[in-house]
N, C-alpha and C positions, 0 to 999 in steps of 0.2 A: 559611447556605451552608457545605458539607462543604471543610474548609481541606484542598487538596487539596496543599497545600507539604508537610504531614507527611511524606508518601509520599513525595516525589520520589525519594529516594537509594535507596529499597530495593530489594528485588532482587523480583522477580516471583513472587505467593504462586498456589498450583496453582489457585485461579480463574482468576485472569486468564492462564495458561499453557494450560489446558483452554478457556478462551476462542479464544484466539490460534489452537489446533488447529484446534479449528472453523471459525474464519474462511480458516485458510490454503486448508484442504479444500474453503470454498465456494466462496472463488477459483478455484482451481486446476480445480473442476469448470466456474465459468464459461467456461473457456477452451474445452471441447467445447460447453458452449450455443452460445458464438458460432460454432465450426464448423459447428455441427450445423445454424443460422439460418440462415448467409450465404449461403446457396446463394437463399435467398427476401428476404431482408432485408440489403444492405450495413451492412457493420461498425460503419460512422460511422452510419449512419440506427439501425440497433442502439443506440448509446449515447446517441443523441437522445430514443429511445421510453424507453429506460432512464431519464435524465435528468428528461422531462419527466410520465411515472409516477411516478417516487421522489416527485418536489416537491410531488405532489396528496398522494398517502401520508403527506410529514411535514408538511405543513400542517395534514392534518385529523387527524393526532396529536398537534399542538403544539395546536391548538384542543379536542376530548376534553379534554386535559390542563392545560387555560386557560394554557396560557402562552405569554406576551406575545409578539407577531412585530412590531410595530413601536418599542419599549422604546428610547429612545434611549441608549444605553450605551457611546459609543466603537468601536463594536466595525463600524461600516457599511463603512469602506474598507478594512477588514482581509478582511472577510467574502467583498467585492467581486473583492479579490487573491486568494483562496484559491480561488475561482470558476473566474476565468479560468486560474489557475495549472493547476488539475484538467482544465481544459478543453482546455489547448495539450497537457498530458501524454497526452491521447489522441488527438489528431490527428497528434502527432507516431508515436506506435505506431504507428497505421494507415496512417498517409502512410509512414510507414520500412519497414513490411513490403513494401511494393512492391519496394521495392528489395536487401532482403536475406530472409534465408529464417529461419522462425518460431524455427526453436533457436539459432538466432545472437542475434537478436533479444533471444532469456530470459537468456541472460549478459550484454549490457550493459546491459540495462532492470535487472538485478538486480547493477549495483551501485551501485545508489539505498542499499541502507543503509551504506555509505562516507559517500554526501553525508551521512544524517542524524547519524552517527559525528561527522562532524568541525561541521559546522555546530552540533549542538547544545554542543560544547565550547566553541565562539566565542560563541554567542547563550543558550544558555542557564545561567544560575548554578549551579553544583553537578555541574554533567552533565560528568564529567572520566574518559574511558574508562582506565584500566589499560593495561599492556601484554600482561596476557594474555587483558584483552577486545579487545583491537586482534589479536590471533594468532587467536581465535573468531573472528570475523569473515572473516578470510584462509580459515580452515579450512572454514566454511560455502561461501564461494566456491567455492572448489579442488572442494568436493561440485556445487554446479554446471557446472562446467568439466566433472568428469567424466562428467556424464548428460549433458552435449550437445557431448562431446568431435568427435564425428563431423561434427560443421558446422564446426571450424576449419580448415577449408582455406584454401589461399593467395585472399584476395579480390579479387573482382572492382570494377572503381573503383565499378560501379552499388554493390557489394555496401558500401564504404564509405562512400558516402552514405546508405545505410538504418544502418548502423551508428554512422554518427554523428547522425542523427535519435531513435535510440535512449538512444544518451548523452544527448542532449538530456533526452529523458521521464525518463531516471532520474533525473537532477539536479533536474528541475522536482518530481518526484517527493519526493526528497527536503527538497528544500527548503520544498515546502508543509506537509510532517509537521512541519519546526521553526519554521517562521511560526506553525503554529496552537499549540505547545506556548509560543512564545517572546511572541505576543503577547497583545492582551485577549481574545483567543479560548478561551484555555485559563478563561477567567471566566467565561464565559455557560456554558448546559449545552450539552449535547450534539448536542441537538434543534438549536440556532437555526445551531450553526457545521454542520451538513450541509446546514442550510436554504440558508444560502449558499451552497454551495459545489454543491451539486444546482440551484441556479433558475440560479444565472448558466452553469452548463456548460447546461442546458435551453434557454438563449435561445443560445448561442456552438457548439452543435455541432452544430445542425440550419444554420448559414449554412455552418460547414466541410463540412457533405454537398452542400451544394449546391454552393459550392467547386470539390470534389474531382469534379464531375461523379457523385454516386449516382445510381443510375434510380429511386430509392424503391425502395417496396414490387415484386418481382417477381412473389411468390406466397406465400400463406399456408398453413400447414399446422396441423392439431392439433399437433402437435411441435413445431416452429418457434413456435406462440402459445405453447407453456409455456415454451419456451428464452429470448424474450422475457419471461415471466412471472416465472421467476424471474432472470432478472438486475437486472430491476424491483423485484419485491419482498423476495425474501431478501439479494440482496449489494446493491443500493444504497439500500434503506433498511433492511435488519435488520443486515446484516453492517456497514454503513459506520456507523452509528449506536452500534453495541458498538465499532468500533476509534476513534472519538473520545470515547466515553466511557473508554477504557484511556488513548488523550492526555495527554486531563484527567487520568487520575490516577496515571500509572505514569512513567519513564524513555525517553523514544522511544526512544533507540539498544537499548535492551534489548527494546524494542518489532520493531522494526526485526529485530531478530536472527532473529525467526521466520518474517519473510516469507520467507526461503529454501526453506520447505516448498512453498510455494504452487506454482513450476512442478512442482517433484517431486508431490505432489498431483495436476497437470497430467496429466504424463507416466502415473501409476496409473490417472487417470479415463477417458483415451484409449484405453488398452490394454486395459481390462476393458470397456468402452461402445462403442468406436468399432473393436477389433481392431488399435487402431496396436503397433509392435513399443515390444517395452518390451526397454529395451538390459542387456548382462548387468553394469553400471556402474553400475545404476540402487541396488542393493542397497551398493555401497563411497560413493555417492552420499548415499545417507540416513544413515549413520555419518557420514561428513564434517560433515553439516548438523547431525546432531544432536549431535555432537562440540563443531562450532562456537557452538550452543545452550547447550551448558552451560557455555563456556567465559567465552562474556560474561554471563550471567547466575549464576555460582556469586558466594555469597556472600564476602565481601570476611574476610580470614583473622582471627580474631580478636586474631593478636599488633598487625595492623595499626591495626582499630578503639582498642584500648587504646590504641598511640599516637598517633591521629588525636584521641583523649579527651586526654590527656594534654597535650599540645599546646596543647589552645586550653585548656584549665584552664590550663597555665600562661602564655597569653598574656593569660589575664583578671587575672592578678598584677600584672601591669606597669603 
């Protein structure tokens, strides 16, 4: 097995950077599938069909690929939590947009990489952000504030209930990224911890549509079954599958940093697909984000490294 402790400290090599792009942009286009669906398929029955398509998919790739799905390896009630975790983070989305409006919604759902920032300093060894990856991070925000500056109006109490349902999912959000980085999850590959975390949202989000009162299925379309399709098969089993193979092997909070493209992605994929207005903030938006990008991911100075060398050489003297 690839000892993936080597890597932890480093900074993000243009693979796994050109990855992250990718993923951000698939997200962010999921966000017009689900528009594009709901009008024939509720949101919540959306991530159920999502769910329980992903888990046939990486079942019969962990099987092609003979590896083991019942392996007893520590790793069951981790798996279990990481499940449920994914699962409440989407009921909380969907149950909080009711209540507050979508671009309000993407600033507090996106300050999920804060939680992963500081929880990973607490739980995981080595993961010790800087001060000017803590000022990246502020800077990437600020770039979201200003592409959905126009939803912060004075709120309404419904509106702070959906905005505290929000915070909810970001935090859950965050914190399942550093459960899976911090626990025996970050052991197994990659395959068996989306396996978890895709079957148990699969069984837990088809009872919250029921729940939430969904009608099911309204009406099906060509459109609507690809919108379905690929939220199925490219973002939760091809995309979800490439960001816990980065888990495993990269820094999450450095991880973490890129997800700020994904609403801005968002906001691109609507405006050229759907005709939505694209704000004239959106352009000092993506400098912020990408500002804030490099800020926590530049490499660490080399006067600094020499002294970090230095240091424990001389603490090995003692």
């Amino acid at each position: 097995m690839e000892d993936n402790m080597t890597r932890e400290n480093r900074t993000l090599d243009l693979t796994a950077m050109a990855m992250l792009v990718v993923l951000c942009a698939s997200w962010g286009l999921q966000q017009v599938a689900i528009k594009v669906a709901i009008g024939g398929v509720p949101p919540l029955l959306q991530s159920s069909i999502r769910s329980v398509g992903a888990t046939i998919f990486i079942w019969l790739w962990m099987t092609v690929r003979r590896e083991p799905l019942l392996e007893r390896d520590g790793t069951l009630r981790w798996g279990i939590a990481a499940g449920l975790l994914f699962a409440a983070e989407f009921i909380l989305i969907y149950w909080g947009l009711e209540y507050t409006n979508a671009s309000r919604a993407v600033i507090f759902l996106y300050t999920s990489p804060f939680v992963v920032a500081l929880g990973a300093q607490l739980f995981i060894p080595g993961e010790n952000l800087r001060i000017i990856q803590i000022i990246g991070l502020c800077c990437a925000f600020a770039g979201i504030v200003v592409a959905f500056r126009e939803s912060l109006s004075y709120p309404t109490h419904r509106m702070l209930v959906g905005d505290g349902m929000l915070v909810g999912a970001a935090v859950i959000w965050g914190a399942t990224t550093v459960m899976i980085k911090a626990s025996p999850l970050s052991r197994i590959k990659p395959s068996k911890t989306l396996l978890y975390q895709i079957a148990v949202s699969a069984v837990v989000l088809p009872v919250g549509s029921l729940v939430k009162g969904e009608l099911g299925i309204v009406f099906m379309t060509p459109l609507i079954a690809g919108c379905i399709l690929y939220q199925t098969v490219w973002v939760a089993f091809i995309t979800y599958l490439a960001w816990f193979w980065l888990i495993r092997h990269y820094p999450p909070s450095r991880l973490a940093s890129f997800t700020f493209l994904t609403p801005l992605f968002g906001v691109l994929a609507g405006g050229v697909l759907l005709d939505e207005p694209i704000t004239d903030g959106l352009l000092l938006a993506l400098i912020l984000v990408g500002a804030g990008i490099y800020l926590v991911n530049r490499p660490k100075p080399a006067k600094f490294k020499q002294k970090v060398f230095e240091d424990s050489r001389n603490q090995g003297f003692k």
